[in-house]
N, C-alpha and C positions, 0 to 999 in steps of 0.2 A: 601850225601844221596839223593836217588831220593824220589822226591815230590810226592807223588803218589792224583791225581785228586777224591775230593770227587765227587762218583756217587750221580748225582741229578737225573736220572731216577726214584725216585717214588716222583717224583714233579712235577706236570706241573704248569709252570710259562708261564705268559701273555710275551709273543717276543716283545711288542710294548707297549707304551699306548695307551689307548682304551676306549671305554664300553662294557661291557657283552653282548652279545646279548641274548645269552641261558647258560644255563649250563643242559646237556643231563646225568646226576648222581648224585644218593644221599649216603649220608653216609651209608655204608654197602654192596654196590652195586660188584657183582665180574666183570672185565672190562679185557678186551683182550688187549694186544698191538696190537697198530694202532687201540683202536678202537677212535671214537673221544667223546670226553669228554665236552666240549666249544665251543663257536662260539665269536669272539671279533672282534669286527667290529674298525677302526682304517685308519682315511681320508677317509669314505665312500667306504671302502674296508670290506668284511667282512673273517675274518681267522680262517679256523677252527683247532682246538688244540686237538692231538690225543695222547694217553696214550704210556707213552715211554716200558708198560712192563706189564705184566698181575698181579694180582692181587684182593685187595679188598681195596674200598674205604674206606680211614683212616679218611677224612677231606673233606668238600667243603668249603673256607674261603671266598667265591663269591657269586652271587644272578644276573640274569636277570635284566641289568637295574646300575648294579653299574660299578663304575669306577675303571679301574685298571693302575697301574705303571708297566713301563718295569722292567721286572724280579720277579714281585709280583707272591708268590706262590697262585695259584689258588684250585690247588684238590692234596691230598696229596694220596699216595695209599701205602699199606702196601703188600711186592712180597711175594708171596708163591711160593719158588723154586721148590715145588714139584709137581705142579701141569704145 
């Protein structure tokens, strides 16, 4: 049987560990693919995190200023295929 890969497109997760620098979304918010969502700064690099898919913001589990783990779900978004 093929394994078929769960979509994590309405999650963005931090790529690295880091600190928040910003987080540019609040809960309810509607968000375009590619628009960007976070900023996480990571060795004085700062990376910013862009929305894998459009939608509406389900979750922000982050804050300006906190610390995040590689692969820590950051903003969660719920797809409206029909839009």
């Amino acid at each position: 049987p093929e394994i078929k890969e769960e979509d994590m497109s309405p999650f963005l997760k931090s790529p690295m560990p880091g600190t928040v620098v910003s987080v540019a979304v609040s809960v309810g918010d509607e968000v375009h693919e590619g628009q960007e969502l976070a900023v996480v700064e990571a060795m004085k690099m700062q990376n910013s995190l862009h929305a894998g898919l459009s939608g509406t913001v389900k979750a922000v589990n982050f804050a300006a200023g906190d610390k995040v783990g590689e692969g820590d779900i950051m903003v969660e978004i719920e797809h409206h295929p029909d839009h």
